[in-house]
C-alpha positions as CSV (number, residue, x, y, z in Angstrom):
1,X,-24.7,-33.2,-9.9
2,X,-23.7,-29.6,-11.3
3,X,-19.9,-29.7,-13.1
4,X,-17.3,-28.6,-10.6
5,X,-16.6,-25.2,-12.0
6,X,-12.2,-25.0,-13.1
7,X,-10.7,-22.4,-10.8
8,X,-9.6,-19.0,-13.5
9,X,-5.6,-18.9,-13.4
10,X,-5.2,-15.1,-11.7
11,X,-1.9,-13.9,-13.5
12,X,-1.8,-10.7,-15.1
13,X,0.4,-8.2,-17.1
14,X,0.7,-4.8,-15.5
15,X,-2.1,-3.1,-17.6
16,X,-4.2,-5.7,-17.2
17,X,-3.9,-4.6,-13.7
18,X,-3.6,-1.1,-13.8
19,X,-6.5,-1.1,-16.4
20,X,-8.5,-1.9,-12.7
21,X,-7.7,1.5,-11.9
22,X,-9.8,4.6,-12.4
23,X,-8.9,8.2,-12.0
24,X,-10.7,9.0,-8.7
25,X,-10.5,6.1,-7.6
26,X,-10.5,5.3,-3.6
27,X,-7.5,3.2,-3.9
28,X,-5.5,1.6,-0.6
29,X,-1.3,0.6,-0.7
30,X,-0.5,-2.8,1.3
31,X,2.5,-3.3,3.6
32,X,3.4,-1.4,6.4
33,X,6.1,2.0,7.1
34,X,9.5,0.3,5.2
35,X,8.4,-3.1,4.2
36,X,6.1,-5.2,1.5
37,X,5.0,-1.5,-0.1
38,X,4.1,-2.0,-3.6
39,X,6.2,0.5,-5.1
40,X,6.7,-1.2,-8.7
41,X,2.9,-0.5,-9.2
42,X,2.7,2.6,-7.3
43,X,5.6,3.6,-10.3
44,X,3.3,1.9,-12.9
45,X,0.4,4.2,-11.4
46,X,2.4,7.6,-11.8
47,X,3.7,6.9,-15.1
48,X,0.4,6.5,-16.4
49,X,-0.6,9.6,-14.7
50,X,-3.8,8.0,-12.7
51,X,-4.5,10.6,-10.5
52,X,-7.3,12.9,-8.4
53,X,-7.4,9.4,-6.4
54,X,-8.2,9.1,-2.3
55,X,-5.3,7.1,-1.0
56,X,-5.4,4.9,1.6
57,X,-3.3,2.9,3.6
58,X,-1.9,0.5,6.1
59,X,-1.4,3.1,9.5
60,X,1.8,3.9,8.4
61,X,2.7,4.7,4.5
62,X,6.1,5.8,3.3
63,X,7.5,5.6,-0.1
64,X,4.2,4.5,-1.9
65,X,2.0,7.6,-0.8
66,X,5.1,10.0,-0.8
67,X,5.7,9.3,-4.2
68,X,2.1,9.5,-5.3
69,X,1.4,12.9,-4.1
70,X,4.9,14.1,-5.2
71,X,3.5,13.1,-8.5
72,X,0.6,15.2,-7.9
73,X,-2.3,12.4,-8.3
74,X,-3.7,13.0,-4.8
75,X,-6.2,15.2,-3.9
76,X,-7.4,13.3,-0.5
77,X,-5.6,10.8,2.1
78,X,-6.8,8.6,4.9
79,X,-4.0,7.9,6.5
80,X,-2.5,7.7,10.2
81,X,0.8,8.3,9.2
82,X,3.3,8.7,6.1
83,X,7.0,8.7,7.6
84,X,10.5,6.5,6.5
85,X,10.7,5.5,9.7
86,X,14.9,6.1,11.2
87,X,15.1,8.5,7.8
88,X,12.6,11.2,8.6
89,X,9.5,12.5,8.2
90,X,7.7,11.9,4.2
91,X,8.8,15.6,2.7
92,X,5.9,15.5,-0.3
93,X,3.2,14.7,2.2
94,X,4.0,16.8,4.9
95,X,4.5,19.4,2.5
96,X,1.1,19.2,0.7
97,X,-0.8,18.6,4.0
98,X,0.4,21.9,5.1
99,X,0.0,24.0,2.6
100,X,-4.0,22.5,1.7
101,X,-2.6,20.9,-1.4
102,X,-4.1,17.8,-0.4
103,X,-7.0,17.2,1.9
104,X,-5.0,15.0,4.6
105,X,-8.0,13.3,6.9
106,X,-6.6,13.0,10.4
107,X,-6.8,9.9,11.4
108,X,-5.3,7.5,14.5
109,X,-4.3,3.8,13.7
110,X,-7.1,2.7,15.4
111,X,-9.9,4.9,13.4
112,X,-8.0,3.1,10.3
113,X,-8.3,-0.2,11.6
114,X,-11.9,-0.2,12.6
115,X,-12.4,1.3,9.1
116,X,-11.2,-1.9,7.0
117,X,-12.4,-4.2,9.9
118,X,-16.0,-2.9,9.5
119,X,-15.9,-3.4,5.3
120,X,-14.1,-6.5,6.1
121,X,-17.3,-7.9,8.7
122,X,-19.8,-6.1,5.5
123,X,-20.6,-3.6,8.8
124,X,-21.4,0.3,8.5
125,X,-19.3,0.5,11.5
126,X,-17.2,-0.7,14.1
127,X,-16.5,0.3,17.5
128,X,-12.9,1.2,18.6
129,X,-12.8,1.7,22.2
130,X,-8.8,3.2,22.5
131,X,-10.8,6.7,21.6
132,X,-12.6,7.1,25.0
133,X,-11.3,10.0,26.9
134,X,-9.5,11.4,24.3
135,X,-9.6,14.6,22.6
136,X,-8.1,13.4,19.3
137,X,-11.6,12.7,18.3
138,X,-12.2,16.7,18.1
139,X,-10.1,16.3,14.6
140,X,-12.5,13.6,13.5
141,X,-16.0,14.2,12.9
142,X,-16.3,11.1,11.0
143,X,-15.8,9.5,14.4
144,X,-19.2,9.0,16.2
145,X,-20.6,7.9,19.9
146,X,-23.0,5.4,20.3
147,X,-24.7,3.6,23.1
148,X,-24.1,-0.2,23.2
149,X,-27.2,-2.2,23.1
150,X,-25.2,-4.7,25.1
151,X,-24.8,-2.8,28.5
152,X,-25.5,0.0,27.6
153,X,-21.9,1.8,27.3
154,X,-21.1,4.7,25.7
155,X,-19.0,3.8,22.9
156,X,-17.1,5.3,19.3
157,X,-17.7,4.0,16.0
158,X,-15.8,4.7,12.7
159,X,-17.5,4.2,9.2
160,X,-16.7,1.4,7.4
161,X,-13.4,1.9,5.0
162,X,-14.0,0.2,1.3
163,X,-11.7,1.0,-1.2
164,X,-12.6,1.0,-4.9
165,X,-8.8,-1.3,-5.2
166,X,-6.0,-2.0,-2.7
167,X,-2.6,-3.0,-3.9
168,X,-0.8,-5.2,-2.7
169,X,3.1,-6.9,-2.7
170,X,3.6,-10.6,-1.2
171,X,6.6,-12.7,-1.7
172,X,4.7,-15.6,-3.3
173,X,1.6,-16.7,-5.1
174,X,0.2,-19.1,-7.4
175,X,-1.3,-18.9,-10.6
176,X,-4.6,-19.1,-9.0
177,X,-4.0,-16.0,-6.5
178,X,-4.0,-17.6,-3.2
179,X,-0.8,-15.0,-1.8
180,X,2.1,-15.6,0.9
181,X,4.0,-13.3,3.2
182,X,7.3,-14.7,4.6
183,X,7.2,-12.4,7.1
184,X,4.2,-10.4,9.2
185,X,1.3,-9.9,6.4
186,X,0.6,-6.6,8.8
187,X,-3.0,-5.5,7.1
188,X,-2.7,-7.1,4.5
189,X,-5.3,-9.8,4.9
190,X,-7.6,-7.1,6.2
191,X,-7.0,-4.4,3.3
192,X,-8.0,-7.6,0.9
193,X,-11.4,-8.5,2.7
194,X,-12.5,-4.9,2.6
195,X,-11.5,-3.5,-0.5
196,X,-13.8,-3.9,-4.2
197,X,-10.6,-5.3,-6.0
198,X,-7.3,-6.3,-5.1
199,X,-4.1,-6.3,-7.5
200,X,-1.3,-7.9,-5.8
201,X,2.0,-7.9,-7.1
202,X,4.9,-10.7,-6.1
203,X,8.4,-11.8,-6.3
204,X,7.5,-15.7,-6.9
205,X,5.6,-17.8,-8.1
206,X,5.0,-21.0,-7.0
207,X,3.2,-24.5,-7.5
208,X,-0.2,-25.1,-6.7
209,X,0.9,-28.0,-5.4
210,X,3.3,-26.6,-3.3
211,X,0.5,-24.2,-1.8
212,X,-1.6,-26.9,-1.3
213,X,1.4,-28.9,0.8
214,X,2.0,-25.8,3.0
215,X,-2.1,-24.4,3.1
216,X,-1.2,-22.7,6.8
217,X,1.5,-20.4,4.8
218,X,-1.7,-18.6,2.5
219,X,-1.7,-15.5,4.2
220,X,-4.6,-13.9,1.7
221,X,-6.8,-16.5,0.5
222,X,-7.6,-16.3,-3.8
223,X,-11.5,-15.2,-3.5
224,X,-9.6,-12.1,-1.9
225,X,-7.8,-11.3,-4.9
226,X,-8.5,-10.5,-8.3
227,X,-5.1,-10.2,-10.3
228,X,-1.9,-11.2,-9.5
229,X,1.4,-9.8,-11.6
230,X,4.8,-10.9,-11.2
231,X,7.0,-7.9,-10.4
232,X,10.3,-9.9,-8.6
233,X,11.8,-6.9,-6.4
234,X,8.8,-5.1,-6.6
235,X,8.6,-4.0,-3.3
236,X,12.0,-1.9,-3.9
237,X,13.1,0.2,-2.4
238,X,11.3,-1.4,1.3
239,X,11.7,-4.6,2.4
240,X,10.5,-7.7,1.3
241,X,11.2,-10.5,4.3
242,X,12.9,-13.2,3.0
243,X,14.1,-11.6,-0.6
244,X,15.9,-8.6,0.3
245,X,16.3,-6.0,2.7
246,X,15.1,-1.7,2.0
247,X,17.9,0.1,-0.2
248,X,18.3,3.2,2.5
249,X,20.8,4.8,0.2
250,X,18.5,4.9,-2.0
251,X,15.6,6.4,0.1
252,X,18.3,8.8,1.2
253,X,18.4,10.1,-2.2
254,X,14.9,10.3,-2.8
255,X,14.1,12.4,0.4
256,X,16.9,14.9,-0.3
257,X,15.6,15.3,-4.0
258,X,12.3,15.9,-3.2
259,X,13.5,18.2,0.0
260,X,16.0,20.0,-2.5
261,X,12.9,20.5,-4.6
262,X,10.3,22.1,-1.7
263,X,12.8,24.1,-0.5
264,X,13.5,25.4,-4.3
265,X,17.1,24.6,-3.8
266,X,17.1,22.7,-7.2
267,X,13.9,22.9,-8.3
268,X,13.8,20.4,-11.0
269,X,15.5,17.7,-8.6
270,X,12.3,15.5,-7.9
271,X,11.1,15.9,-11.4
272,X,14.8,14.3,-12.7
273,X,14.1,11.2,-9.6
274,X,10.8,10.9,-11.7
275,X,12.2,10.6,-15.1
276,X,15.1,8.6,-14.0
277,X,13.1,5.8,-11.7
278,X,9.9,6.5,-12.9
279,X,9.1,7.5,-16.5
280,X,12.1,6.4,-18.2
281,X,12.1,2.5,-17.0
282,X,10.3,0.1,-19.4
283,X,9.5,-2.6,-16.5
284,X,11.0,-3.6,-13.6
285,X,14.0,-5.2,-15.2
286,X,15.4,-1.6,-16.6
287,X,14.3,-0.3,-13.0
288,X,16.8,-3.0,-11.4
289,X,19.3,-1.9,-14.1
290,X,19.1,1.6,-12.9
291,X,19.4,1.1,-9.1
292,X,22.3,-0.9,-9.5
293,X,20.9,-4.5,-10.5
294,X,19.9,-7.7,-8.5
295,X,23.8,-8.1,-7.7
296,X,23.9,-4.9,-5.5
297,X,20.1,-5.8,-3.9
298,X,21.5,-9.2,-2.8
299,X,24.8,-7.6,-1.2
300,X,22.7,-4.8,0.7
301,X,23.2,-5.5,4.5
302,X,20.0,-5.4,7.0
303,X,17.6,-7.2,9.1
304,X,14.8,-9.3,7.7
């Protein structure tokens, strides 16, 4: 009988994990409009100046694809929508997909979804039949009609969506990388099964033995995932269900600075958010410092 093989513990350090990422890199953000973003990595990303990537997404992005293209380290999205929900539109993305800064792909939730399904199912394709009879799909080239060899329907198919690494932010994890969402994992699962590697960051870790006493709570199974980092509050400043609750004062502030620098009110006003939240922080815990500290996260009012 061959030796059971050990499972390999899955914990990393933030450059182990960002060392996964390449400039130009195809690289896809977890979560979904204001919660579970990984924004303590997207930070980590920018400071190390990563760029010329291809960013994908959940449908909705927010903060995380804002703030990459603000840093200028997008030349390419494929994403339905980047927005901050009740706050307004994403000003750095709108701005840069109207001016031809960036090469914004129009896409529809559903072209998104049938993307990561069809690399999820190892498929070219998959079919997505909420396209018939629209004319959104005169914006989408990549979006093709095919005949169903089953009845013979006339159908639409989207390529299949792999990105080169997805990141990702769960509440919990162990050591071997087998992830938890407390709340609605929204892609997630399906960003993991389609993407080449997947760095997820979280705000616990827990037993194995816990995990293996509550096995219907693993939302993202460990052969999905190849490092896992420990970033508590990492998902700041969205939600994470269960720890705490999107800082909207602080997304106020970021949206005006970066609006106050488009408009060349104050031009240097995004650049100081940068250096202040971005470049100037050590880790996470001088980040925390920054905003206010864990105290202030904690007394923040709002909805799970």
């Amino acid at each position: 009988m061959a030796p059971v093989k050990a499972r390999t513990p899955k914990l990393a350090s933030v450059e182990e994990c960002l060392s996964l990422i390449q400039p130009g890199a195809m690289i896809a953000t977890g979560g979904l409009g204001m919660f579970n973003k990984p924004c303590q990595l997207v930070r980590e990303i920018v400071k190390r100046r990563i760029g010329n990537l291809i960013l994908c997404s959940s449908p909705q992005a927010s903060y995380d694809a804002d703030l990459l293209i603000g840093a200028g380290l997008v030349k390419k999205t494929n994403i339905a929508q980047v927005s901050f929900d009740q706050l307004g539109l994403a000003p750095n993305f709108r701005y840069a997909a109207q001016r031809g800064i960036i090469e914004a792909v129009v896409q529809a939730e559903a072209t998104i979804a049938g993307g990561y399904l069809a690399a999820a199912q190892g498929l070219p394709y998959h079919g997505v039949g909420t396209l018939k009879g629209t004319d959104v799909v005169k914006l989408m080239p990549f979006v093709k009609k095919y005949t169903s060899p089953i009845g013979g329907e006339e159908l639409m198919a989207v390529p299949a969506l792999i990105p080169d690494v997805a990141i990702i932010h769960a509440q919990e994890s162990d050591e071997f990388g087998n992830l938890r969402h407390l709340g609605a994992a929204a892609f997630d699962p399906i960003i993991a099964r389609a993407s080449k590697i997947v760095i997820a960051s979280v705000d616990k870790i827990i037993s194995h033995q816990r995990l293996q006493m509550e096995l219907e709570k693993t939302t993202v199974p460990a052969r999905f995932v190849t490092k896992v980092v420990h970033l508590p509050y990492g998902a700041h400043p969205t939600f994470s269900p269960k720890h705490y609750v999107e800082d909207e004062a602080h997304l106020r502030d970021y949206i005006q600075l970066a609006r106050q620098s488009l408009g060349g009110h104050d031009p240097r006003a995004y650049a100081e958010y940068l250096e202040k939240y971005v470049y100037g922080p050590k880790d996470i815990f001088e980040y925390l410092e920054l905003i206010g500290g864990i105290r202030r996260l904690t007394q923040l009012e709002g909805v799970w």
